[in-house]
FIRO-134791 format. One line per field, with one value per residue (C-alpha): x, y, z; residue number from 1. Coordinates in steps of 0.001 Angstrom, whole numbers, plus 500000, padded with zeros to 6 digits. Example, Ala and Ser with C-alpha at 12.3 -4.5 7.8 and 13.67 -1.06 7.14 Angstrom:
% residues 2
xx	512300  513670
yy	495500  498940
zz	507800  507140
n	1  2
This chain:
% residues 275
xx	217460  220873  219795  217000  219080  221531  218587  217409  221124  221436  217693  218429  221815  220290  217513  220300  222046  219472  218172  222166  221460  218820  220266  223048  221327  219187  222360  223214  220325  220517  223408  223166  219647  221907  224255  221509  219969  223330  224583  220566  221433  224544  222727  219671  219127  217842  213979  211540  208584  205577  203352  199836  201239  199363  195881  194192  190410  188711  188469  185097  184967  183068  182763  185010  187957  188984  190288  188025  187917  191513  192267  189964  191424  194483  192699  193564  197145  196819  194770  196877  200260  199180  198292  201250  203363  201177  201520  205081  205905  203058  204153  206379  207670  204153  204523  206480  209207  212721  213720  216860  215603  212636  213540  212830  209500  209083  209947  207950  204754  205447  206554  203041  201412  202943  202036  198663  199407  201601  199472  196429  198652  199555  196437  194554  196793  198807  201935  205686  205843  203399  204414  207672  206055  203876  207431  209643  207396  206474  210025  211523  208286  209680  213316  212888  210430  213270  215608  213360  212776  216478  216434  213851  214996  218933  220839  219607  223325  223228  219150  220146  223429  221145  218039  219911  221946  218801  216831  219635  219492  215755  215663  218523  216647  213242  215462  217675  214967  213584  216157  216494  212916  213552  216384  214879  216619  214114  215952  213854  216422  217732  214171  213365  215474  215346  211937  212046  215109  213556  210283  212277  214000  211846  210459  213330  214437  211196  211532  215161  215396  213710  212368  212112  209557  206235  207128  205646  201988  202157  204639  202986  200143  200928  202850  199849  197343  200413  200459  196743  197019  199250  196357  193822  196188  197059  193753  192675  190242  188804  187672  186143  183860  183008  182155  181578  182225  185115  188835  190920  193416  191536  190641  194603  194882  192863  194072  197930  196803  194455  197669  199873  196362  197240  201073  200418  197923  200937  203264  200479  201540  204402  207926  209136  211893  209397  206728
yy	434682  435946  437412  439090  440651  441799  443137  445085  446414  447762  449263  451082  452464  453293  455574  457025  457890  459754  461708  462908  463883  465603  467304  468465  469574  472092  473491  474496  475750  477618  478732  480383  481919  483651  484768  486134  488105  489093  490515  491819  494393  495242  496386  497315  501242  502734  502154  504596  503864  504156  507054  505037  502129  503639  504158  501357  500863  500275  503593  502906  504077  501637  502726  505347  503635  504511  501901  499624  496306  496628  497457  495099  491877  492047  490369  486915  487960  488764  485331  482779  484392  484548  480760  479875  481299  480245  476318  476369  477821  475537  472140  472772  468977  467974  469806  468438  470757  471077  471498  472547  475956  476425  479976  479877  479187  481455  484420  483154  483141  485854  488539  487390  488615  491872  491970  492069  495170  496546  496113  497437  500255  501317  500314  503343  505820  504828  506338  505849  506304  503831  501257  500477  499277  496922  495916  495321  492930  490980  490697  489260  486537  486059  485639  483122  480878  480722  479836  477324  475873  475379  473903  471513  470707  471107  471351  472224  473413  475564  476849  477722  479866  481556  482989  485842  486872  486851  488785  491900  491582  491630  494535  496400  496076  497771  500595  500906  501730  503796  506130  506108  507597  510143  511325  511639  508970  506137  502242  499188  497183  495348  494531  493250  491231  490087  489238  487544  485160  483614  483241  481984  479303  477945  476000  474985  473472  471740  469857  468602  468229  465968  466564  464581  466767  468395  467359  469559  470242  472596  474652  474102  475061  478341  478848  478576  480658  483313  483093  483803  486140  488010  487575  489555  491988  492853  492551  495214  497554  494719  492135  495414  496491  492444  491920  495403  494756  493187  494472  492724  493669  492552  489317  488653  489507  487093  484214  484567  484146  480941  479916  480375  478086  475263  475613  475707  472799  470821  471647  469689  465986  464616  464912  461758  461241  460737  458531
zz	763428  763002  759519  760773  763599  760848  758645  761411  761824  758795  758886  761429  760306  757043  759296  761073  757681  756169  759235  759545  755560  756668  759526  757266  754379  756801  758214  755063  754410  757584  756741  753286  754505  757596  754571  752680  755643  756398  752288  752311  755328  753947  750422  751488  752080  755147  755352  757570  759206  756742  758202  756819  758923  761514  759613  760072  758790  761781  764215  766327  769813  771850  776071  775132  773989  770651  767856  769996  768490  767743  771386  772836  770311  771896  774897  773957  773479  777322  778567  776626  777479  781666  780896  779530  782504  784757  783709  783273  787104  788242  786485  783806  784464  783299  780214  776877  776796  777161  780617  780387  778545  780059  781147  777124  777158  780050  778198  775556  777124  779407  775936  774543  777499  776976  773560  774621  776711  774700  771289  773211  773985  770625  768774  771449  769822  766813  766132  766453  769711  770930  768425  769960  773333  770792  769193  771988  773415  770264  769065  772636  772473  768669  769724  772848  770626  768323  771032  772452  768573  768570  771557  771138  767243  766972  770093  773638  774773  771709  771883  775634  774427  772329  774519  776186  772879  770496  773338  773142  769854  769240  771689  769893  766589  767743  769964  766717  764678  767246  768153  764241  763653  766636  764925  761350  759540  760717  759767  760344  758439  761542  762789  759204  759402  762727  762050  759061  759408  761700  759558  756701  759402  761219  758435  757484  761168  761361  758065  758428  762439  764869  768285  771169  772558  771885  768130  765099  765058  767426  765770  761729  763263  764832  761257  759669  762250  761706  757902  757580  760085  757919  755325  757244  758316  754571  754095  756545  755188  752408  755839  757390  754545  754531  758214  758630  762705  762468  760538  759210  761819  764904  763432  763151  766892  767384  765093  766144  769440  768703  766817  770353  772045  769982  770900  774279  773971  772016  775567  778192  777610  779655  777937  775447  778022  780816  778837
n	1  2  3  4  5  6  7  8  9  10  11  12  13  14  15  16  17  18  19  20  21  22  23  24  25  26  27  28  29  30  31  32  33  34  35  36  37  38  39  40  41  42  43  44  45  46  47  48  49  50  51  52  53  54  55  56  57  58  59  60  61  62  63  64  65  66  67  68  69  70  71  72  73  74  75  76  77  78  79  80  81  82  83  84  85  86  87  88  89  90  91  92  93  94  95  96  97  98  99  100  101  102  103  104  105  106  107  108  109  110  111  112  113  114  115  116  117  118  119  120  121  122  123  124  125  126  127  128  129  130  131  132  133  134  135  136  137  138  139  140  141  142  143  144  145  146  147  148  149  150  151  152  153  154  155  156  157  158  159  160  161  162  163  164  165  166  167  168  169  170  171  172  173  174  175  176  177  178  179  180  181  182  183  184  185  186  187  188  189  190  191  192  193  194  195  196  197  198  199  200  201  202  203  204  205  206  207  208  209  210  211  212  213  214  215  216  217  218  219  220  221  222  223  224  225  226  227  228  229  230  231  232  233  234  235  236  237  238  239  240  241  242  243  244  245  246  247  248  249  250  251  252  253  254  255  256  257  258  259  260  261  262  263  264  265  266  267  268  269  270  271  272  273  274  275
């Protein structure tokens, strides 16, 4: 008996070993991919705005809204986001989240609902000026899921410290770059890369960290809705001569927010502390 108990001992001291490997060798991971975002600002040159940005392949008018599939896609954005909020303030202790940054998820949910407004908004006229009310929303949704990832994954104390400080500077980024491109010398550098370090993270937090909480479906699979998203998006003009209805871009409106269902889905059991 006394062997057993010392086997089991050791078992789980071994398990605690190599998840505090693991925890290490993603923060420093973490930490050389923050030093390579950083050393890529510092070389990179300014970058404008790319003017055929705003052609996209699809231009129908359908009851006299222009762009209308890619106006009317952003629907879903709308619905899941106004679900989302409207969970959390009506039971968020029935949800499997993180309590103590649930202002996080909040945001979250809330930003994606004004990405549907805000993406409807731009995709009805397409140009500079309409794209930063499709930005600012999208990035603050971007920067409070990564606060609530850190949260839920690394340290609460810490994902908490980090909402309001990644918001300001997710908003910074997309005003930066706007005031830039009013000015003539457009510079999406800081959005870039406020966009794609977490990207290049998140993966990385969800292989080497453990949650206590909704745990990692959700997340991989809103990774991979987003990914082939991306796909279609690239893929604009190629998807639209295919489906001939449907672009390319719509049909990522649609799948990012299908991958934001599934997240949501992932929140509705009760927390591992409460089970």
């Amino acid at each position: 008996m006394l062997n057993n108990t010392n086997k089991l001992d050791k078992q789980n001291i071994s398990t605690e070993d190599l998840a505090r490997r693991k925890q290490m060798i993603g923060l420093i991971l973490l930490g050389l991919l923050l030093l390579l975002s950083v050393i890529a600002l510092a070389v990179m040159g300014k970058l404008a705005q790319d003017p055929n940005y705003h052609l996209f392949s699809d231009s129908v008018i359908y009851f006299s809204i222009p762009n209308a599939l890619n106006v009317l896609s952003n629907i879903p954005f709308v619905l899941v986001g106004a679900i989302g909020v409207i969970l959390l303030l009506k039971n968020s202790k029935q949800r499997r989240i993180a309590q103590s940054n649930r202002l996080g998820y909040l945001i979250f949910f809330a930003g994606i609902f004004m990405v549907g407004l805000g993406s409807a908004y731009y995709h009805w006229g397409p140009n500079n000026q309409t794209l930063v009310w499709d930005r600012l929303p999208m990035t603050i949704g971007f920067m409070a899921l990564y606060s609530v990832i850190v949260t839920e994954f690394v340290s609460e104390k810490l994902g908490r410290i980090l909402l309001l400080p990644l918001l300001v500077l997710g908003i910074f980024s997309v005003l930066y770059w706007y005031v830039t491109e009013l000015n003539g010398v457009g510079d999406l550098r800081y959005y870039i890369v406020v966009q794609f370090f977490p990207i290049l993270t998140i993966p990385v937090i969800l292989i080497f960290f453990h949650s206590e909480y909704s745990g990692k479906a959700g997340y991989w699979l809103l990774i991979a809705f987003y990914a082939l998203s991306k796909v279609f998006e690239y893929y604009d003009k190629e998807t639209h001569d295919a489906f001939v209805y449907l672009s390319g871009h719509s049909i990522k409106h649609i799948l990012s927010a299908l991958g934001i269902a599934l997240l949501l889905k992932a929140y509705s059991n009760l927390t591992a502390k409460e089970q």
